[in-house]
C-alpha positions as CSV (number, residue, x, y, z in Angstrom):
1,X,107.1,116.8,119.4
2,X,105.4,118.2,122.4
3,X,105.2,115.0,125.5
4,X,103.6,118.2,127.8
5,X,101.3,115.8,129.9
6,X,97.3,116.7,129.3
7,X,96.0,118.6,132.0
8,X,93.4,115.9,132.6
9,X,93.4,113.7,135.6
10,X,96.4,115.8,137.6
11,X,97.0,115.9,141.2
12,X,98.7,119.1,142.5
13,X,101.2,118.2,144.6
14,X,103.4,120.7,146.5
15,X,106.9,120.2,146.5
16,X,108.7,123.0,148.0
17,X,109.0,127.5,148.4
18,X,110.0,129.1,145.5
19,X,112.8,130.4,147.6
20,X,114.3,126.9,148.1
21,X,115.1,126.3,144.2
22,X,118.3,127.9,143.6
23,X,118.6,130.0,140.5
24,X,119.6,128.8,137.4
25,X,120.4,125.4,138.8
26,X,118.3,122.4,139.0
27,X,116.6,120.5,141.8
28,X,115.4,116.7,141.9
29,X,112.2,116.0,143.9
30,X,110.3,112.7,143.7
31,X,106.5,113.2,143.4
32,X,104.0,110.1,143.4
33,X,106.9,107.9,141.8
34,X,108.6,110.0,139.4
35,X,111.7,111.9,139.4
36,X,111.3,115.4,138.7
37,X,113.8,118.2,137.6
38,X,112.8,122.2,139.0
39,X,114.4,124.8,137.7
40,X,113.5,128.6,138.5
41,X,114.6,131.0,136.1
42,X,116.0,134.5,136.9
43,X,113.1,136.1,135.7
44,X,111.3,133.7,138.5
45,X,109.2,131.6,136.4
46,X,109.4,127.8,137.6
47,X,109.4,124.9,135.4
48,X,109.4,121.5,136.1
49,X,110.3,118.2,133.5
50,X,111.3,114.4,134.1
51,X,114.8,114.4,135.4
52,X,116.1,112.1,132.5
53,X,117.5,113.3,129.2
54,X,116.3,110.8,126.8
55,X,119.3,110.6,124.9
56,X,121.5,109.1,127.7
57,X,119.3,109.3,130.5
58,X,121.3,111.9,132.2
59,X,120.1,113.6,135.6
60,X,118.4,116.9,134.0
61,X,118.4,118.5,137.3
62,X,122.4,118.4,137.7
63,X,122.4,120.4,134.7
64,X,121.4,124.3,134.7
65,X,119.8,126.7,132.8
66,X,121.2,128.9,129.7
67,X,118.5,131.4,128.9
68,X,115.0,129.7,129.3
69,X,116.8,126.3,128.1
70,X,117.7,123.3,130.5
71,X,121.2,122.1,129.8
72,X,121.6,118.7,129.9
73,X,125.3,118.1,131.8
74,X,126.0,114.8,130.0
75,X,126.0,115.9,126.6
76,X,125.2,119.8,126.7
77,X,121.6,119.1,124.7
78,X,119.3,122.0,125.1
79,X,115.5,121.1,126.3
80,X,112.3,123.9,126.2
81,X,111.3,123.7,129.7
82,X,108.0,125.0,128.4
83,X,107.0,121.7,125.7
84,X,110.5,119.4,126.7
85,X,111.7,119.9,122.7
86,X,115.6,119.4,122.1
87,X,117.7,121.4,120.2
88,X,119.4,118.2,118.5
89,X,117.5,116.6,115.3
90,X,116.0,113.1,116.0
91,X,116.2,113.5,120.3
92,X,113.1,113.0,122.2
93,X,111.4,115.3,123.8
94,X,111.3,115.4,127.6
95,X,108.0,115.3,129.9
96,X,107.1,118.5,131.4
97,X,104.8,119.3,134.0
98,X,102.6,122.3,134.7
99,X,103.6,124.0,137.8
100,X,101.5,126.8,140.2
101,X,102.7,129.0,142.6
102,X,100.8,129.7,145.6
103,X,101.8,132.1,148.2
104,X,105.3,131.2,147.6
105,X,104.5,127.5,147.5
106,X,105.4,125.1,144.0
107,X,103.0,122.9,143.4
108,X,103.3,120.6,140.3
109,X,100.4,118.9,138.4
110,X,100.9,115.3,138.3
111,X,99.4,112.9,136.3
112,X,96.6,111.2,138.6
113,X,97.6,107.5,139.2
């Protein structure tokens, strides 16, 4: 199950550098309401997704990376950054957001309130 949001009616909304998002870690930002996990991998692509597992509703971004896969730190689930799927049978997908870098900027697409 894919919970990507549509690309229509986004905002881009910048949130930090690229250089400020630590490697393999996480980072919460709230954009336009919403709280929002960033996680840069170590081949530098960026990927952002809500910051609540939807099996417990544990903080994604306190939880790191292992490979391309966000690691929840409650319960060790394994998200796709890319489409949000979960490695465990019957778990929710997460909501991710498109993200663009701009001379160094993030900017994540929002859904347009």
């Amino acid at each position: 199950m894919n919970l990507a949001i549509s690309p229509t009616r986004m905002v881009s909304v910048r949130v930090c550098r690229v250089d400020e998002l630590p490697i393999g870690l996480g980072r919460a930002f709230e954009i336009g309401g919403q709280s929002v996990a960033i996680f840069r991998t170590r081949s530098e692509r960026i990927f952002a997704l809500a910051n609540r597992c939807p099996h417990k509703g544990g903080p994604l971004a306190d939880g790191m990376l292992a490979g391309e896969s966000v690691v929840c730190p409650m319960h060790s689930f394994r998200f796709d950054p890319q489409d949000g799927a979960c490695d465990q049978p019957g778990i929710c997908a997460v909501t991710t957001y498109p993200v663009d870098v701009v001379a160094d900027e993030v900017f994540v697409q929002m859904p347009q309130e």
